[in-house]
The first five atom37 places (N, CA, C, CB, O) and aatype in JSON, in Angstrom:
{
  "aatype": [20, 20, 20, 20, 20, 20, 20, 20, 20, 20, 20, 20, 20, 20, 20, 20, 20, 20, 20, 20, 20, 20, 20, 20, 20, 20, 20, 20, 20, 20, 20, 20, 20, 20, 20, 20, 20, 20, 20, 20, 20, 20, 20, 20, 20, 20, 20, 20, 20, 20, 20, 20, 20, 20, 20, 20, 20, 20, 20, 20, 20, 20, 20, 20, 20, 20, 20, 20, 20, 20, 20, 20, 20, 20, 20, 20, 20, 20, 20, 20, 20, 20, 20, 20],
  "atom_mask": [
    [1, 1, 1, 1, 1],
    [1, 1, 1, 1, 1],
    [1, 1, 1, 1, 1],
    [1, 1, 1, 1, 1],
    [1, 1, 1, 1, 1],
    [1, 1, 1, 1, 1],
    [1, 1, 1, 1, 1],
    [1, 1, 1, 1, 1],
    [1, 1, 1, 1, 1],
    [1, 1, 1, 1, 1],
    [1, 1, 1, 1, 1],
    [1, 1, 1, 1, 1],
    [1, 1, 1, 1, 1],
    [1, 1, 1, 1, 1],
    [1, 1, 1, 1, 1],
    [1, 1, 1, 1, 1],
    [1, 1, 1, 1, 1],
    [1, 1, 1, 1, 1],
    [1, 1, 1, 1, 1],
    [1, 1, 1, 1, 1],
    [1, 1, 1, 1, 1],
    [1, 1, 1, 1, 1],
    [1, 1, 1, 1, 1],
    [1, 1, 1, 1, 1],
    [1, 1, 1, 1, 1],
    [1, 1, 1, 1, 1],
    [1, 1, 1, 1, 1],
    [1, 1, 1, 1, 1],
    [1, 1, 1, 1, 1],
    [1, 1, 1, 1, 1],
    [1, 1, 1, 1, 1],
    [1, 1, 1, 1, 1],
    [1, 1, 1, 1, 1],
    [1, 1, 1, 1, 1],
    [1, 1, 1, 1, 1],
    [1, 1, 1, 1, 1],
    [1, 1, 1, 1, 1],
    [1, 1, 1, 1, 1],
    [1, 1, 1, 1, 1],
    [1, 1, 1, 1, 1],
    [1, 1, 1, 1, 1],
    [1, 1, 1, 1, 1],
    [1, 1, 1, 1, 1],
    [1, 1, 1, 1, 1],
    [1, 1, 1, 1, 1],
    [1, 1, 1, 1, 1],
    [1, 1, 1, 1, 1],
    [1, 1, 1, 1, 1],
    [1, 1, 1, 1, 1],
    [1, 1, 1, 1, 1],
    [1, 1, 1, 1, 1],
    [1, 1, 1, 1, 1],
    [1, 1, 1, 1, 1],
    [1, 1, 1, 1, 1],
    [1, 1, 1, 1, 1],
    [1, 1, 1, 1, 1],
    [1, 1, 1, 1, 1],
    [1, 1, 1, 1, 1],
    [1, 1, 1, 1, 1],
    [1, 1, 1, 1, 1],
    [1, 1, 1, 1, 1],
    [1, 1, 1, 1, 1],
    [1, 1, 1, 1, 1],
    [1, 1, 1, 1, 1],
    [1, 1, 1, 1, 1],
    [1, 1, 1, 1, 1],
    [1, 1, 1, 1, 1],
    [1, 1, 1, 1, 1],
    [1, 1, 1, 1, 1],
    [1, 1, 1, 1, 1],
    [1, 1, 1, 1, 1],
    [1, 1, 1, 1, 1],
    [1, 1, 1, 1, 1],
    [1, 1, 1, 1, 1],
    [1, 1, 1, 1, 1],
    [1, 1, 1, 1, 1],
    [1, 1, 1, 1, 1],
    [1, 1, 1, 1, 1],
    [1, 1, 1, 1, 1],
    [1, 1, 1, 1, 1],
    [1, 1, 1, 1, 1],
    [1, 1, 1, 1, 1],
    [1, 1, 1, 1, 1],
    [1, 1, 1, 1, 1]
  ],
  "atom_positions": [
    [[97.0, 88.58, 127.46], [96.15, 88.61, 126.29], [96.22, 90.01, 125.68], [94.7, 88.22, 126.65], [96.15, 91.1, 126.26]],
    [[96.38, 89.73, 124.33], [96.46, 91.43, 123.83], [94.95, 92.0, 123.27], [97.71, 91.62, 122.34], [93.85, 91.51, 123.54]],
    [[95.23, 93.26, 122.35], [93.8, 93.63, 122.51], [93.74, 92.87, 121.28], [93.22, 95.3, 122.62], [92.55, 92.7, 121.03]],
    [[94.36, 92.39, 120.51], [93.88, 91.67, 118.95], [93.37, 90.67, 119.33], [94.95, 91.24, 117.8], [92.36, 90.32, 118.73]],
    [[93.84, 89.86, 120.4], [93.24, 88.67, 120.59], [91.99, 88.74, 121.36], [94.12, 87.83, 121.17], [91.36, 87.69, 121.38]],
    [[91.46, 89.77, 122.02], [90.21, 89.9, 122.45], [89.45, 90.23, 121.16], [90.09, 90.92, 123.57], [88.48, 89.53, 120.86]],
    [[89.78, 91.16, 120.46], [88.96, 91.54, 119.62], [88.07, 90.31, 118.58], [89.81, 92.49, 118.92], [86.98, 90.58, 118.08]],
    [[88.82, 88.88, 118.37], [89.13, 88.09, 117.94], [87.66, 87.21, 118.51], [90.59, 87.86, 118.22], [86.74, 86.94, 117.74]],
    [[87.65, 86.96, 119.58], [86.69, 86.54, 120.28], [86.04, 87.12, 121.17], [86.94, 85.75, 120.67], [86.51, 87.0, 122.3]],
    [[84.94, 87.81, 121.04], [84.02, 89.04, 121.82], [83.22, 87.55, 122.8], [82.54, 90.38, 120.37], [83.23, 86.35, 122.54]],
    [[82.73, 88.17, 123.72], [81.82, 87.51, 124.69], [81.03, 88.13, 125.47], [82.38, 86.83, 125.45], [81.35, 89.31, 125.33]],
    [[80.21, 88.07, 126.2], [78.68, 89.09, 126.15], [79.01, 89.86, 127.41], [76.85, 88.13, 126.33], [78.32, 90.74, 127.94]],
    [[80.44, 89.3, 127.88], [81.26, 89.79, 129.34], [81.35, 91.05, 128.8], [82.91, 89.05, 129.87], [80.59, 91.88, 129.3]],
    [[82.36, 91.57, 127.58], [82.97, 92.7, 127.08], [81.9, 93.75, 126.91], [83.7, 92.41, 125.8], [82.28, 94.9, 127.14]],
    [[80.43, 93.58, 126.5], [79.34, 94.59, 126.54], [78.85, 94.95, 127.64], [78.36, 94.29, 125.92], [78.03, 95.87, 127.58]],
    [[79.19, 94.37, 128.97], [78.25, 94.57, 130.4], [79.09, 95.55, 130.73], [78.05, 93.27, 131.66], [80.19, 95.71, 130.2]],
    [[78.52, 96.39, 131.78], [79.09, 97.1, 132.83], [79.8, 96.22, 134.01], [78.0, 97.92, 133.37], [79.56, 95.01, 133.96]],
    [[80.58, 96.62, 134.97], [81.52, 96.19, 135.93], [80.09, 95.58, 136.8], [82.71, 97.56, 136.71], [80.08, 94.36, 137.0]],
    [[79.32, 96.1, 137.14], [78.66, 95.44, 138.02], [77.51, 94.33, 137.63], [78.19, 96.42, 138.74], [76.8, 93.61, 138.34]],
    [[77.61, 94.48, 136.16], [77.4, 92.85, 135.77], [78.28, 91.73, 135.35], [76.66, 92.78, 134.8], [78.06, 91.02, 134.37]],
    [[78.92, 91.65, 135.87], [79.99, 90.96, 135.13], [80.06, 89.61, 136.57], [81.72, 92.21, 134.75], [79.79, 89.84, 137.75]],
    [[80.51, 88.23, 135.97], [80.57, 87.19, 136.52], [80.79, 87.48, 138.26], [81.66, 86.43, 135.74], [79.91, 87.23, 139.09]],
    [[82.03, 88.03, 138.57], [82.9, 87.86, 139.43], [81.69, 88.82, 140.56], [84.64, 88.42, 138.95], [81.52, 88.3, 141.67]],
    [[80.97, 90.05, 140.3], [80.21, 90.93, 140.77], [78.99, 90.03, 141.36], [79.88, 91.99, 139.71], [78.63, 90.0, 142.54]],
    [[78.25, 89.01, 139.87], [77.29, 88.21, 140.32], [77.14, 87.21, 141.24], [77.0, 87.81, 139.6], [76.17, 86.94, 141.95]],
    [[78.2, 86.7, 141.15], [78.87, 85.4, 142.46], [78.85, 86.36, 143.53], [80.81, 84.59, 142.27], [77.78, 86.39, 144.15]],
    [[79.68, 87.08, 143.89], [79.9, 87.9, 144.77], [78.47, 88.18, 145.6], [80.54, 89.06, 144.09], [77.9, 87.65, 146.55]],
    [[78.32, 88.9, 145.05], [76.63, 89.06, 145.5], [75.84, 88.29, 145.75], [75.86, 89.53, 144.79], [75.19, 88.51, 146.77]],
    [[75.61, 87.38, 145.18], [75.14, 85.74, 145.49], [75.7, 85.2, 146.76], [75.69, 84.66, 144.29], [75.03, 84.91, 147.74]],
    [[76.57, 85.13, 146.68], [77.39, 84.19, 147.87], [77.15, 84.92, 149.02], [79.12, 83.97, 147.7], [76.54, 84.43, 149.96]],
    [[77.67, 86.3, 149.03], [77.51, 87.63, 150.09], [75.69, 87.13, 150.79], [77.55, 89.71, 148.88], [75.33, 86.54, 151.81]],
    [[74.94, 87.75, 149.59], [73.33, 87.43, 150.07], [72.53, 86.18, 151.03], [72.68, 87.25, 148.81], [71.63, 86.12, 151.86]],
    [[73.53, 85.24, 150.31], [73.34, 83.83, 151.18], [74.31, 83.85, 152.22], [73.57, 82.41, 150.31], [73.98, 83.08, 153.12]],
    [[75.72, 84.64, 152.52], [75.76, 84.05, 153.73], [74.96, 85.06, 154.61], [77.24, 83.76, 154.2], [74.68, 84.66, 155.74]],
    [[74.54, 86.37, 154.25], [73.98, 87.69, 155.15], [72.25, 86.79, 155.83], [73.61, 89.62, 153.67], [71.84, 87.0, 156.97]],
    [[71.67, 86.03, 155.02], [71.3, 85.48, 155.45], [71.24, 84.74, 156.48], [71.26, 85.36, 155.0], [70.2, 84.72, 157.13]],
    [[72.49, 83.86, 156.91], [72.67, 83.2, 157.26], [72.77, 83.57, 158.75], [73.37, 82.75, 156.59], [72.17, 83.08, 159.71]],
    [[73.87, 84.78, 158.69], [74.45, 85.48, 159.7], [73.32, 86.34, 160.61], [75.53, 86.39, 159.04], [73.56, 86.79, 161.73]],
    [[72.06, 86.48, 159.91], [71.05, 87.32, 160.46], [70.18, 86.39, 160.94], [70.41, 88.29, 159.54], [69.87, 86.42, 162.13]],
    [[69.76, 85.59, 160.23], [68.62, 84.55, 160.36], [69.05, 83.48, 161.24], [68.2, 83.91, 158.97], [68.41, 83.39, 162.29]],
    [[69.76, 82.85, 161.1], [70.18, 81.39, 161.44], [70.0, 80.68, 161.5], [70.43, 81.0, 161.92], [70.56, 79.86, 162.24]],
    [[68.93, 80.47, 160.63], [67.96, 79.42, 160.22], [68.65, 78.71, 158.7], [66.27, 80.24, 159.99], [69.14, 79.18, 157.67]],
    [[68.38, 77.41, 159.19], [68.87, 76.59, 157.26], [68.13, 76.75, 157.03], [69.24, 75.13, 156.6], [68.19, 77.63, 156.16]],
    [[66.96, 76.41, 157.27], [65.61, 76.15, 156.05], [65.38, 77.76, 155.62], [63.75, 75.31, 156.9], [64.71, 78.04, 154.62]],
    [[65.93, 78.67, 156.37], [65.54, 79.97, 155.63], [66.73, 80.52, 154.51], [65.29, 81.17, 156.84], [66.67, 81.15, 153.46]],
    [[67.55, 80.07, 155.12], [68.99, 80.54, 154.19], [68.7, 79.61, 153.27], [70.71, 80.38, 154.87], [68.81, 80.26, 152.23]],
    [[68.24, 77.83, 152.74], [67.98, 77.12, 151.66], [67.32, 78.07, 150.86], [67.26, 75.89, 151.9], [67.6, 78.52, 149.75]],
    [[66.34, 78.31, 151.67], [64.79, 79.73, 150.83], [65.72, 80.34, 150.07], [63.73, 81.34, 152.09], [65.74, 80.0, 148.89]],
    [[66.55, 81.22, 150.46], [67.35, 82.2, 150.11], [68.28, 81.91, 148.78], [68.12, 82.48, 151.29], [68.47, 82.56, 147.75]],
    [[68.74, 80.7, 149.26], [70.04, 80.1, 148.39], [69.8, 79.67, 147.3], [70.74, 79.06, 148.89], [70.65, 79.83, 146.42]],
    [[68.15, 78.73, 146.91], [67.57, 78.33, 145.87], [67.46, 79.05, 145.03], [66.67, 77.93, 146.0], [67.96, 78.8, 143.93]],
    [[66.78, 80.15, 145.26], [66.72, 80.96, 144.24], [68.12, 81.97, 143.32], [65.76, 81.74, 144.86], [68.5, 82.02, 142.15]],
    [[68.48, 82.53, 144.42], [69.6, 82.82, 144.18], [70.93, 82.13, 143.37], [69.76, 83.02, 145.17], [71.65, 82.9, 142.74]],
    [[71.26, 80.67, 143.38], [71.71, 79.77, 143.16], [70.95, 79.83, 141.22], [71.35, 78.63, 144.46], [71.66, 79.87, 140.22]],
    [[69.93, 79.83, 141.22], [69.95, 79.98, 140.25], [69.57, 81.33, 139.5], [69.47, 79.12, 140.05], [69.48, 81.39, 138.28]],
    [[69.44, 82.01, 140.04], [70.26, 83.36, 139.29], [71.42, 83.51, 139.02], [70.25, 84.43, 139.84], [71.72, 84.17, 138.02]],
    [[72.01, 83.16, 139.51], [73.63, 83.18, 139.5], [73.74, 82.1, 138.42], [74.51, 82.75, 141.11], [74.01, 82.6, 137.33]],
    [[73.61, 80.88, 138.4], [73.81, 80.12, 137.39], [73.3, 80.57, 135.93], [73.3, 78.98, 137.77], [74.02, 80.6, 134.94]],
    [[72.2, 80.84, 135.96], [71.39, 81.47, 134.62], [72.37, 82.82, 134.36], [69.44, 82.0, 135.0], [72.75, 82.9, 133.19]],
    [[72.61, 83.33, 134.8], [73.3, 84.73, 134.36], [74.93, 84.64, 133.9], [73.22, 85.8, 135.73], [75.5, 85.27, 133.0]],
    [[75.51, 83.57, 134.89], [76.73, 83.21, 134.61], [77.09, 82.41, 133.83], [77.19, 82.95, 135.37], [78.01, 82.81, 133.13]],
    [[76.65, 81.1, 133.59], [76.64, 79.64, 132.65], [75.7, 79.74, 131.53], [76.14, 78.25, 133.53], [75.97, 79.23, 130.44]],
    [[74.26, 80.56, 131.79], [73.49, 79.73, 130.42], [73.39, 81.55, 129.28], [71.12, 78.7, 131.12], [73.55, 81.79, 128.09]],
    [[73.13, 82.2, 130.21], [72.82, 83.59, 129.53], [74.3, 83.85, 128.54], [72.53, 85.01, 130.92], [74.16, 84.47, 127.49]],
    [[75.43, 83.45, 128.87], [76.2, 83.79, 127.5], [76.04, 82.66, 126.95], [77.74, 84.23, 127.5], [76.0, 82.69, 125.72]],
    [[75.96, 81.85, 127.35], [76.02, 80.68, 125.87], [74.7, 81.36, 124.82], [75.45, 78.49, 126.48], [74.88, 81.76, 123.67]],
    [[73.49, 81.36, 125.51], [72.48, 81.6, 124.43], [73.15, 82.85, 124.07], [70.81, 81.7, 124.84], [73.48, 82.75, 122.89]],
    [[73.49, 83.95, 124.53], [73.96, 84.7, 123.4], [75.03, 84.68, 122.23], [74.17, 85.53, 123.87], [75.21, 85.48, 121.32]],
    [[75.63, 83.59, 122.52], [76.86, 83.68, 121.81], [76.29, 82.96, 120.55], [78.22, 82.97, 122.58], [76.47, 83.28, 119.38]],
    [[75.42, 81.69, 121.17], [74.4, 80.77, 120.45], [73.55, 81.35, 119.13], [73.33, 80.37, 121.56], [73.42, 80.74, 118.07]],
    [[73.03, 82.62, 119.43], [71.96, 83.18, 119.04], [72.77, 84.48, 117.75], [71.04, 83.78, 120.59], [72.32, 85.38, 117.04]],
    [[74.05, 83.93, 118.0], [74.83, 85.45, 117.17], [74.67, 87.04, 117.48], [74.31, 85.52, 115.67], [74.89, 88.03, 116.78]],
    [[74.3, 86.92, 118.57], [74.1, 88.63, 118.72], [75.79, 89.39, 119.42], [72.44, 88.96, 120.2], [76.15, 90.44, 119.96]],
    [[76.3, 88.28, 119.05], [77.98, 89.6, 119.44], [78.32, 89.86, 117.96], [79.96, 88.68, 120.45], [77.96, 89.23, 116.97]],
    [[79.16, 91.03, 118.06], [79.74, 92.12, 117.18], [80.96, 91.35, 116.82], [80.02, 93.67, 117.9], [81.34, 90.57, 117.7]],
    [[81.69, 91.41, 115.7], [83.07, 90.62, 115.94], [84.04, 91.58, 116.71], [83.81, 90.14, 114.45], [84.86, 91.11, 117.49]],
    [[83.91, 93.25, 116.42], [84.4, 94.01, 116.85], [83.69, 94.55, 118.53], [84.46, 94.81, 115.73], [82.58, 94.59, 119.05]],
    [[84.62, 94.78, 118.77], [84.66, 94.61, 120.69], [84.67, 96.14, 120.81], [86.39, 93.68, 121.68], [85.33, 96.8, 120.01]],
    [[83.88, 96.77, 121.91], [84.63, 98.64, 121.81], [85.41, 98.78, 122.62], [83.74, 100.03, 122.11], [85.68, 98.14, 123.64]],
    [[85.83, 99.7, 122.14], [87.19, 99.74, 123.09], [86.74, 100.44, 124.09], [88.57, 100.43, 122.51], [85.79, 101.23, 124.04]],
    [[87.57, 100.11, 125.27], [87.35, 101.06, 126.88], [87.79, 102.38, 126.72], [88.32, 100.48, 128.31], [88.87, 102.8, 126.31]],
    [[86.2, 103.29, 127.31], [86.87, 104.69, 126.85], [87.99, 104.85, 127.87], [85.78, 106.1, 126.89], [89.04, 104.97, 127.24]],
    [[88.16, 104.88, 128.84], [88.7, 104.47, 130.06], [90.71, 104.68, 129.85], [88.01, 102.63, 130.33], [91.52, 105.2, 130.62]],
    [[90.88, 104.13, 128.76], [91.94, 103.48, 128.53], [92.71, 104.44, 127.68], [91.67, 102.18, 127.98], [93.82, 104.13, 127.25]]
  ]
}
């Protein structure tokens, strides 16, 4: 993908920092529920754990960009990585 074609279609991914970003949130999610698991060893406590979590992860990953994308609050222009 080049940078014209990002620029083209912004998504609420391109404004976050690295440690919000999809792959970070799963991560952490999944990590949390199994550390649970591995400490506790309890289901009904790791479910405790997983419910909630489960949907943080979903809300942040699946519904939180749609409503933004929904709602028009991206830029058409993307910034560029100072980085780069």
């Amino acid at each position: 993908m080049s940078d014209g074609d990002r620029t083209s279609t912004p998504t609420v991914w391109h404004y976050k920092p690295w440690w919000c970003q999809p792959w970070s949130i799963l991560l952490t999610g999944v990590g949390l529920i199994a550390a649970s698991w591995l400490v506790l060893h309890r289901v009904w406590l790791t479910v405790l754990v997983a419910i909630p979590l489960s949907v943080w992860m979903g809300y942040f990953v699946l519904v939180f960009p749609r409503l933004v994308a929904q709602a028009g609050l991206l830029e058409t222009d993307v910034p560029k990585d100072p980085s780069n």
